[in-house]
C-alpha positions as CSV (number, residue, x, y, z in Angstrom):
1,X,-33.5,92.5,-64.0
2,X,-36.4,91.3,-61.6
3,X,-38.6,93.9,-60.1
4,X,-40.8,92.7,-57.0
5,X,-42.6,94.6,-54.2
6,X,-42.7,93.9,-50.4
7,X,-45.0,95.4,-48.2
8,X,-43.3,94.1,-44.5
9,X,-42.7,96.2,-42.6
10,X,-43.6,99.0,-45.3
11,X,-44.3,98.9,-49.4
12,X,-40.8,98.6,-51.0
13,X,-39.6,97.9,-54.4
14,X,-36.8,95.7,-54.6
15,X,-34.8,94.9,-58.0
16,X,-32.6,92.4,-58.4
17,X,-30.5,92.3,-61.2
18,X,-29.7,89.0,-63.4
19,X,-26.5,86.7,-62.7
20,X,-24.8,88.5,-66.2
21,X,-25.2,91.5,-64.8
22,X,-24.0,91.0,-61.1
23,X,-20.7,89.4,-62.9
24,X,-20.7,93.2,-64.4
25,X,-20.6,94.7,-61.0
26,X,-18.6,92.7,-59.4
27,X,-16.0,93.1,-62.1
28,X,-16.9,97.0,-62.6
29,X,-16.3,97.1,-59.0
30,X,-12.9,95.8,-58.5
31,X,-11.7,98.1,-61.1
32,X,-13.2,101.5,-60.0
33,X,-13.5,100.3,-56.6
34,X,-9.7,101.6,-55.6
35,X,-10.5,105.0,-57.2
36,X,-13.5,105.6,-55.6
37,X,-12.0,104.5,-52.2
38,X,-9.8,107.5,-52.5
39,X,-12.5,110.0,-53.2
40,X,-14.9,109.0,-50.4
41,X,-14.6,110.7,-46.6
42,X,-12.6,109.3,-44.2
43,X,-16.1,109.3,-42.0
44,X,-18.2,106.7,-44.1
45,X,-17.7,103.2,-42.5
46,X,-20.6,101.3,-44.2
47,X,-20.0,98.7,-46.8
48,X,-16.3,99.2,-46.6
49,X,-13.2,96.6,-46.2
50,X,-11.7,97.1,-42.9
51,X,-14.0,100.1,-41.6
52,X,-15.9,100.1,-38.9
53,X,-18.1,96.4,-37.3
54,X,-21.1,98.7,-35.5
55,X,-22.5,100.4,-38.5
56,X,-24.3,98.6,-42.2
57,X,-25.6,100.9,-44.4
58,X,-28.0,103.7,-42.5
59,X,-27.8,102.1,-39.3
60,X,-25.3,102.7,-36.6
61,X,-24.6,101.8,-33.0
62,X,-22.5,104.1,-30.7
63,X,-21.5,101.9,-27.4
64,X,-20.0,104.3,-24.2
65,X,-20.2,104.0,-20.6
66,X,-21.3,108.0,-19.8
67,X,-24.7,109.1,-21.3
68,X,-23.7,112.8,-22.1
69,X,-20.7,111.8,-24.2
70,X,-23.0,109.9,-26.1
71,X,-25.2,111.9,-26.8
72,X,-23.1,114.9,-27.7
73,X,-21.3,112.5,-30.1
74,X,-24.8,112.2,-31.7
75,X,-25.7,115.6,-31.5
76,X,-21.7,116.1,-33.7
77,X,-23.1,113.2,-36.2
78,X,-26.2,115.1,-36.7
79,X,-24.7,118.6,-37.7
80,X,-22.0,116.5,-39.6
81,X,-24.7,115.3,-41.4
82,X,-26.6,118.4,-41.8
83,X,-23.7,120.5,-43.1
84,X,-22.1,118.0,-45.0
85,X,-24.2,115.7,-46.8
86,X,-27.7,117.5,-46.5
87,X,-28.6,114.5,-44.1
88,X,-30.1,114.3,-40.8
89,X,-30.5,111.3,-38.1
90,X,-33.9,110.1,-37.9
91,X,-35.8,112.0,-34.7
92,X,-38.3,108.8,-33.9
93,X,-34.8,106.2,-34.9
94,X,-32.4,107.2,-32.4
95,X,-32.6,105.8,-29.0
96,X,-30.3,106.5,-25.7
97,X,-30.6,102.9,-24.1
98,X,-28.6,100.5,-21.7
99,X,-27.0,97.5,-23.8
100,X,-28.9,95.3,-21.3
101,X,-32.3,95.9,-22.8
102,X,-31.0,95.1,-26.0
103,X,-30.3,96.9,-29.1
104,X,-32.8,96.7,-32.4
105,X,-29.9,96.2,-34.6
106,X,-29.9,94.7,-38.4
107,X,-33.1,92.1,-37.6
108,X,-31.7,91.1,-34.4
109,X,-32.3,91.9,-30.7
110,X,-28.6,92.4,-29.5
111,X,-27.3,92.0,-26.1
112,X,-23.8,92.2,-25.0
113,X,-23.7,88.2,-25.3
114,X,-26.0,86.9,-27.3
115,X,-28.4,87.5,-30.2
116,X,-32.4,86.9,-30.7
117,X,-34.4,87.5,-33.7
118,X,-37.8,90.1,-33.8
119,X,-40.9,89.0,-34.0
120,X,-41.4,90.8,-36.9
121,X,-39.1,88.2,-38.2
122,X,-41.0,85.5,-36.8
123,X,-44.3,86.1,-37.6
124,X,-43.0,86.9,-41.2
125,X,-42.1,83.6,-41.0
126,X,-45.5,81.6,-40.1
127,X,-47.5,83.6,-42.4
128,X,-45.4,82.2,-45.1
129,X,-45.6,78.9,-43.4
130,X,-48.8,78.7,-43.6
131,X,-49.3,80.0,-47.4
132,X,-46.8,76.8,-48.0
133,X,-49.3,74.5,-46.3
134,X,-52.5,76.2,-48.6
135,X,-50.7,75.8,-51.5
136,X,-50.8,72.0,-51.2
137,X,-53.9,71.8,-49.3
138,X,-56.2,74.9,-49.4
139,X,-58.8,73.3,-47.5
140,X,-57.5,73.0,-44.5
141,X,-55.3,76.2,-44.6
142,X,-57.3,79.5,-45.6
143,X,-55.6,81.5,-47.9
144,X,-55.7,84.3,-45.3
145,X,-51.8,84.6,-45.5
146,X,-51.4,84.5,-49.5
147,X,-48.7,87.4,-50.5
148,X,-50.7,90.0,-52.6
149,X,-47.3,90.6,-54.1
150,X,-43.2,89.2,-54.5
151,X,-41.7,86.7,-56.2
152,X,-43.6,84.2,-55.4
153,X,-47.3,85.9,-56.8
154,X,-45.3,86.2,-60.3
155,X,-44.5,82.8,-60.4
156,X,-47.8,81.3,-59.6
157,X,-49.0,83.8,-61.9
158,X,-46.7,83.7,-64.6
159,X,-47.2,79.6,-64.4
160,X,-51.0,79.9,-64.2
161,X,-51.0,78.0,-60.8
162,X,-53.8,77.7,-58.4
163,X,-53.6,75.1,-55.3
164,X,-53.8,72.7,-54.8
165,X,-50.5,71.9,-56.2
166,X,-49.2,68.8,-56.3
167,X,-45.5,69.0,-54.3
168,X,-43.1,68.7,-57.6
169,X,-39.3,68.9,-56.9
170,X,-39.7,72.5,-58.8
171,X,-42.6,73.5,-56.3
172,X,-40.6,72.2,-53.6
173,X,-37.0,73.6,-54.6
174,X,-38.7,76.9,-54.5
175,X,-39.9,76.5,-50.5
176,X,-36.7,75.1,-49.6
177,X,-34.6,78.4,-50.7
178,X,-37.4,80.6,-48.9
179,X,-37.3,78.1,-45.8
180,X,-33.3,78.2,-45.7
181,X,-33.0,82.4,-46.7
182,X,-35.1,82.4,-43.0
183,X,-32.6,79.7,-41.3
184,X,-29.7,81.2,-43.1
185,X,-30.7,84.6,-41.0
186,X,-31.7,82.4,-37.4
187,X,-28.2,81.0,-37.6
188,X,-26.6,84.5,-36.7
189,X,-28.3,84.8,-33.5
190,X,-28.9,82.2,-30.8
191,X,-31.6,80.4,-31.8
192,X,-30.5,76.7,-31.7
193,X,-33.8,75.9,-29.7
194,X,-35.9,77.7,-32.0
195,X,-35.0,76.7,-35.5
196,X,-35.4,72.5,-34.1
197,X,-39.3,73.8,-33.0
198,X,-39.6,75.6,-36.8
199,X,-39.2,72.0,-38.1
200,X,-40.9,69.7,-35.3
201,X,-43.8,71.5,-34.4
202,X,-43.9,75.3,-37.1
203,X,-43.8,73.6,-40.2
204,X,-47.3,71.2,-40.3
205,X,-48.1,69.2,-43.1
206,X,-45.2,70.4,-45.2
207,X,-42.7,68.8,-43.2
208,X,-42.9,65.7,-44.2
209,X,-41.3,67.1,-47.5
210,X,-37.8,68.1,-45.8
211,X,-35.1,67.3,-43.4
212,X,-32.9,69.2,-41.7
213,X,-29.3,69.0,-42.8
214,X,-27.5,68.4,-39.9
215,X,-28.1,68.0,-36.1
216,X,-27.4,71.9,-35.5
217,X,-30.7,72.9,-37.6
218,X,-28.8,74.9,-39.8
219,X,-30.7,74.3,-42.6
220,X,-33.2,72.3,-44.6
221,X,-32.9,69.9,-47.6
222,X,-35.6,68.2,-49.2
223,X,-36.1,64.7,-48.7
224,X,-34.8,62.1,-51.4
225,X,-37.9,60.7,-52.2
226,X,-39.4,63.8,-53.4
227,X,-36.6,64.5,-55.7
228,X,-38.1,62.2,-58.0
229,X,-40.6,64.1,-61.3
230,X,-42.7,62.4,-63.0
231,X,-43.9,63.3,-66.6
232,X,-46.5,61.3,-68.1
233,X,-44.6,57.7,-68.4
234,X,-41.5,59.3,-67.9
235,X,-39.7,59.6,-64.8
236,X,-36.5,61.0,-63.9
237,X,-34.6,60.2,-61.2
238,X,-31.9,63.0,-59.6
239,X,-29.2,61.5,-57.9
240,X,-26.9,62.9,-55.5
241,X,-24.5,62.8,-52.7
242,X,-25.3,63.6,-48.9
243,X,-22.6,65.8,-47.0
């Protein structure tokens, strides 16, 4: 089990249990899975197979063309939740809106036709940028926007690393699965324009470390030449096969 905190937008702690143990769930939960389906209300969508595509987890999205039917349907959600389940919708949460201005939904900005990303996401996004770029040469980037805490303070830690480092295909696997969980998320939402400016102009010195995998920008891979590690006299060459 890992154990990390995040602190954007608010302090969180986040577990993540080990590959044995989500090969436990997932078999746990194809076993209980049809028994518990039968115990739970016919009124809980989230996180089910073939309920429901407006609501995940504690977020939900009621679409109608006559405000007053809306918001009596909230006001019945709110005493169902009340009486029920001891719950109630958040007061500051829940906003009466046209779908034209665009719906804070799930990380996304949602309009009837297309998708953008917050800001949030975005600036989430440089500061770790721009920790990638201090990490190889603190010099020129102040370490400003070092995480005070997360995965990748343990590792540093736990590896007694300070910058610079030098950009080993380790040091480098590790940015290009926190690079591609951020691409991963832009490729939901129309962003076509904006993930080719993450890698021409966002990325700085550290892009001369990766390529993008295809003409889309759907993701990153790292470039051949620094798939090669050196240890004393010996090297080691990885070899693989583009798709």
């Amino acid at each position: 089990m890992t154990a990390f905190a995040v602190q954007d937008p608010k302090l969180r702690e986040i577990f993540a249990p080990g590959f044995r143990d989500r090969l436990a769930q997932h078999w746990l939960i194809s076993v209980i899975g049809p028994t518990i389906e039968r115990a739970w209300i016919d009124d809980c969508f989230s996180n089910r197979v073939g309920k429901g595509t407006h609501g995940y987890v504690d977020d939900m999205i009621l679409l109608g063309d006559n405000p007053r039917t809306l918001l009596e349907q909230m006001r019945r959600i709110d005493r169902f939740l009340q009486e029920r389940l001891q719950l109630r919708l958040h007061p500051d949460k829940t906003v009466l809106q046209r779908v034209d201005q665009g719906a804070n939904f799930l990380g996304y900005i949602v309009f009837p036709h297309y998708r953008y990303v917050r800001e949030r996401t975005l600036r989430a996004l440089r500061s770790r940028i721009h920790f990638f770029n201090a990490l190889f040469d603190p010099a020129c980037y102040p370490q400003g926007s070092r995480p005070q805490r997360g995965t990748w303070v343990q590792w540093l830690t736990l590896h007694q690393l300070t910058p610079p480092l030098a950009p080993s295909p380790v040091v480098l696997k590790r940015m290009l699965a926190t690079l591609n969980s951020y691409y991963g998320q832009l490729r939901h939402a129309d962003t076509y324009r904006l993930r080719r400016k993450i890698y021409h102009e966002m990325l700085g010195p550290i892009r001369r470390y990766f390529l993008p995998v295809d003409a889309d920008y759907g993701a990153l891979r790292i470039k051949p030449v620094w798939l090669f590690a050196s240890s004393g006299d010996v090297m080691t060459l990885r070899v693989f096969r583009d798709t």
